[in-house]
C-alpha positions as CSV (number, residue, x, y, z in Angstrom):
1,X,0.0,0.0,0.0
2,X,0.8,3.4,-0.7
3,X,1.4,5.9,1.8
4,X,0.6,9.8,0.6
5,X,1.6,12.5,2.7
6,X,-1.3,14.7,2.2
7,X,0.1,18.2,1.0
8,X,2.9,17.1,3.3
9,X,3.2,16.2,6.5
10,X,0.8,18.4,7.3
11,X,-0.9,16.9,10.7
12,X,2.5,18.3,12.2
13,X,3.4,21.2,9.5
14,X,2.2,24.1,7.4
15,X,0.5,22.5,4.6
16,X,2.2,22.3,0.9
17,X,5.3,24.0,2.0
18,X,8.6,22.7,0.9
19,X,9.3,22.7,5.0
20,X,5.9,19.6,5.4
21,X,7.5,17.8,2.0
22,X,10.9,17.3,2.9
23,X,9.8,16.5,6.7
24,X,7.3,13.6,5.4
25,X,10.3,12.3,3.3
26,X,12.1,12.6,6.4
27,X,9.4,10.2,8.2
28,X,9.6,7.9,5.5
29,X,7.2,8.3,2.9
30,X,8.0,8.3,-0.4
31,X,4.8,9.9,-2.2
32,X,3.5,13.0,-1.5
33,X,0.1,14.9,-2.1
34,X,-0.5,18.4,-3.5
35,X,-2.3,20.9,-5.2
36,X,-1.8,23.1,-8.0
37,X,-3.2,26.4,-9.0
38,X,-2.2,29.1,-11.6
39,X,-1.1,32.5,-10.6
40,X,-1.9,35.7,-12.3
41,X,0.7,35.4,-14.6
42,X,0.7,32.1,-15.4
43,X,2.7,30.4,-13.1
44,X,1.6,27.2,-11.8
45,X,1.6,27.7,-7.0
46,X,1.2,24.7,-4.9
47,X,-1.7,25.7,-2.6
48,X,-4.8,24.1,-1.6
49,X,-7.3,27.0,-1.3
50,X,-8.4,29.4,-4.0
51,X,-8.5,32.0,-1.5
52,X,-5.0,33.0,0.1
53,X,-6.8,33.5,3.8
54,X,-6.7,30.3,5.4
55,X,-3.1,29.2,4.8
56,X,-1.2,32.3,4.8
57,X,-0.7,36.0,6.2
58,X,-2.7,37.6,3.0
59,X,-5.9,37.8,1.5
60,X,-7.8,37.5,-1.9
61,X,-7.8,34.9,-4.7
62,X,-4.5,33.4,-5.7
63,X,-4.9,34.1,-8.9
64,X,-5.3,37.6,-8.5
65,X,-1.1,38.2,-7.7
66,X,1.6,37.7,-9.8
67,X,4.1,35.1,-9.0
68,X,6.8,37.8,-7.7
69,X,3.9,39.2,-5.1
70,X,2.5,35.5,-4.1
71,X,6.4,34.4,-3.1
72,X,6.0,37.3,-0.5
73,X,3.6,35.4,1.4
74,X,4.2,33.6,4.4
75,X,2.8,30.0,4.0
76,X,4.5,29.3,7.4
77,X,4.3,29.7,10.9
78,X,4.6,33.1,12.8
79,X,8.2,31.6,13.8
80,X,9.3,30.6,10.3
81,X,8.5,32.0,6.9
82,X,7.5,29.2,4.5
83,X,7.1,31.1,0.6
84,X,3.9,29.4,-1.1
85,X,6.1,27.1,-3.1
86,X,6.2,26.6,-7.0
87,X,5.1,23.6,-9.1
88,X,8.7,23.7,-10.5
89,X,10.7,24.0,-7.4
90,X,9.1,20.8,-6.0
91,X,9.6,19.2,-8.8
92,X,13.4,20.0,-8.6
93,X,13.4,18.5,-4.5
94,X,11.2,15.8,-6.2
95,X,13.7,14.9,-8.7
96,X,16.2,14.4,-6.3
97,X,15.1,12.2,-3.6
98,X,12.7,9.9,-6.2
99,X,9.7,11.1,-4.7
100,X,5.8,9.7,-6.4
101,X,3.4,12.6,-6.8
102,X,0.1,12.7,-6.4
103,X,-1.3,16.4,-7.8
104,X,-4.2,17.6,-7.7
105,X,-5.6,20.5,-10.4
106,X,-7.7,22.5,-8.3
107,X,-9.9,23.7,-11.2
108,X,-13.4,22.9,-8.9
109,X,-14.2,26.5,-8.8
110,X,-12.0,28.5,-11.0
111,X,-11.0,27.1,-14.3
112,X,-7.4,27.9,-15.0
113,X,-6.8,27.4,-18.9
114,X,-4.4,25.3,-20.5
115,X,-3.5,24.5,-16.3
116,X,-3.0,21.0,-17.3
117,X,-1.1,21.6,-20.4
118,X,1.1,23.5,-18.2
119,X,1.4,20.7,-15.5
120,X,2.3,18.0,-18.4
121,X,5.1,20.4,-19.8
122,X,6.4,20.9,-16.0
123,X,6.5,17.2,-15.6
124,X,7.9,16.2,-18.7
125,X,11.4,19.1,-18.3
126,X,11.7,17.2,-15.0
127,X,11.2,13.9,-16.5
128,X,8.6,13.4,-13.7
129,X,5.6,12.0,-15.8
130,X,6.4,8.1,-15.1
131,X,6.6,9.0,-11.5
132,X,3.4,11.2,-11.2
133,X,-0.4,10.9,-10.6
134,X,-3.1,13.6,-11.8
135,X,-6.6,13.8,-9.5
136,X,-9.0,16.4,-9.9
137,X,-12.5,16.9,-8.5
138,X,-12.9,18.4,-12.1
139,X,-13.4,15.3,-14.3
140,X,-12.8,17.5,-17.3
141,X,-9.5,18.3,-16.4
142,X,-8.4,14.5,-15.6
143,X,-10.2,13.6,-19.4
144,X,-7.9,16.7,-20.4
145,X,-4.7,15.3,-18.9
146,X,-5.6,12.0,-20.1
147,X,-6.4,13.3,-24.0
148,X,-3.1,15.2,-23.2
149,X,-1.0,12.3,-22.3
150,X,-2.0,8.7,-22.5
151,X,1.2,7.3,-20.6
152,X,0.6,9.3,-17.8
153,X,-1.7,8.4,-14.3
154,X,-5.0,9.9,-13.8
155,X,-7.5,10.0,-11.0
156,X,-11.5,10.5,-10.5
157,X,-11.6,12.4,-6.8
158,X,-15.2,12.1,-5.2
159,X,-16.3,13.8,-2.3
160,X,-19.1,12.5,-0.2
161,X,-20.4,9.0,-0.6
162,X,-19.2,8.7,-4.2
163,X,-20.7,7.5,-7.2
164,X,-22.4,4.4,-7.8
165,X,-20.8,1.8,-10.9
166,X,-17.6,4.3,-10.6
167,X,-15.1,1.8,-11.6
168,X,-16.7,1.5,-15.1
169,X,-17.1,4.7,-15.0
170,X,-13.2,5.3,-14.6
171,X,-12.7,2.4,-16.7
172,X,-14.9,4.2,-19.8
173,X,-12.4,6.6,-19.9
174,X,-8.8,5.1,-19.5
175,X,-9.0,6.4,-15.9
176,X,-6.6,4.1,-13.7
177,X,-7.8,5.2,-10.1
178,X,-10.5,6.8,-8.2
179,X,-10.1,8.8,-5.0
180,X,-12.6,8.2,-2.8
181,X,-13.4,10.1,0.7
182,X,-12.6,6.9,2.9
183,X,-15.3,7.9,5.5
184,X,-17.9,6.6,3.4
185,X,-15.7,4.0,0.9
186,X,-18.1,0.7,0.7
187,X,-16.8,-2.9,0.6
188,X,-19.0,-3.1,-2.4
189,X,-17.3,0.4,-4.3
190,X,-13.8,-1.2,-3.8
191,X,-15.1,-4.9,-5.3
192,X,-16.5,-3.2,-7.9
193,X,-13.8,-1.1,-9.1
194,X,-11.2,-4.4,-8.7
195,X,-13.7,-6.2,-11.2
196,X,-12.9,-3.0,-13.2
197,X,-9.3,-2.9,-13.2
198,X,-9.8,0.6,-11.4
199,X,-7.4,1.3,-8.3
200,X,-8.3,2.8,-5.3
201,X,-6.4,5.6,-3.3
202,X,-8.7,6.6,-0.1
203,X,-8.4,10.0,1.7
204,X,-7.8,11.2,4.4
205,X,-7.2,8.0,6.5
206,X,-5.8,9.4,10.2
207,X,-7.9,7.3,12.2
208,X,-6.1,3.7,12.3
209,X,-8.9,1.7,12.6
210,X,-9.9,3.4,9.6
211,X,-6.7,2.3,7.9
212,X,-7.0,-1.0,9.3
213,X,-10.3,-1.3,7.1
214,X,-8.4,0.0,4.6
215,X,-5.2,-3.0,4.9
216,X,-8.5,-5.6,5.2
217,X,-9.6,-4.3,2.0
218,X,-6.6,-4.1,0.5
219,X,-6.5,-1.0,-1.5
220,X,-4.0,0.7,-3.4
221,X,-3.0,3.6,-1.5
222,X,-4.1,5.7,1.8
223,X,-3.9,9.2,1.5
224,X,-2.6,10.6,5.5
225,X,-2.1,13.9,7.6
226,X,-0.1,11.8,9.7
227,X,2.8,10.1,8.6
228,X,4.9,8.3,10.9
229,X,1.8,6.0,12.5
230,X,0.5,5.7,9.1
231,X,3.8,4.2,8.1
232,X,4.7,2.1,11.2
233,X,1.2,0.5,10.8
234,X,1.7,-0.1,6.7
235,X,5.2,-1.2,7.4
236,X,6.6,0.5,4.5
């Protein structure tokens, strides 16, 4: 199984900063989890949020600064600055230490244009696309990635108690996973998409007995705030 370190280790650090990657590497885990949006001119931020309040000291939509004025930011914690980090310069730290992505094209409620083709290009300079997985809760834009690239990984994310027949609906379109919310994952959604040939990553598994269900069911990957437990229970 899998282990994701869910926009880093972020059950201990500031989310999708380059500070949460490199500790979750740190902890062991060798996939990480993030999101992707564009700035205003162009450039592609990791950041979960459209909006800029929750996660750092400004305000306003993301895409509404330039790169220059987003890297001013602080991400962090009022004891250490932490800049909203670029697509590119995790790619770089991902490069190095061999590290599986998992991102996620937050294009849910503002449609970035051409985002994916700018994702793909990012990946292929770093020769990342082998070693990467695309989710969106925007099915167009994981049909776009896919028409975009057929050797790269896609993903199907569903919030909420999913969708019924979901691995043929993955299956239909050359889809290799669906991310479900594993709160409400049935014994009958994972059967179906294994008769499908559909994998299954499941977020956001914290609660061990949770993952336990998860090891009993055998799916393909847990998606985790918390690392280290996560890990010592998985035994990679």
């Amino acid at each position: 199984m899998r282990v994701f370190a869910h926009r880093g280790y972020s059950g201990l650090y500031p989310e999708n900063t380059m500070l949460a990657f490199d500790k979750a590497r740190e902890a062991g885990c060798k996939a990480m989890e993030l999101d992707v949006h564009l700035s205003k001119d162009g450039h592609l931020v990791i950041i979960h949020d459209e909006m800029l309040d929750r996660t750092t000291n400004a305000k306003g939509l993301v895409c509404s600064y330039a790169l220059s004025e987003l890297q001013t930011f602080n991400a962090g914690t009022a004891e250490e600055f932490q800049p909203i980090p670029t697509l590119e310069t995790y790619c770089k730290w991902a490069k190095e230490h061999g590290i599986f992505t998992n991102i996620e094209i937050k294009t849910n409620l503002i449609y970035y244009p051409f985002i994916e083709d700018k994702v793909l290009a990012m990946l292929k300079k770093y020769g990342l696309v082998e070693h990467s997985l695309i989710s969106s809760f925007n099915h167009g834009s994981v049909i776009r990635m896919r028409q975009l690239s057929p050797e790269i990984q896609c993903a199907f994310l569903v919030g909420g108690r999913g969708l019924a027949n979901v691995g043929s609906y993955a299956k239909n379109f050359k889809v290799e996973y669906y991310h479900p919310d594993g709160a409400f994952l049935t014994k009958a959604a994972v059967d179906e998409c294994k008769a499908q040939g559909v994998g299954l990553n499941v977020w956001t598994i914290d609660d061990l007995g949770l993952l336990q269900k998860m090891i009993t069911w055998n799916v393909d990957g847990v998606f985790t705030n918390h690392c280290a437990p996560v890990l010592a229970l998985v035994g990679e």
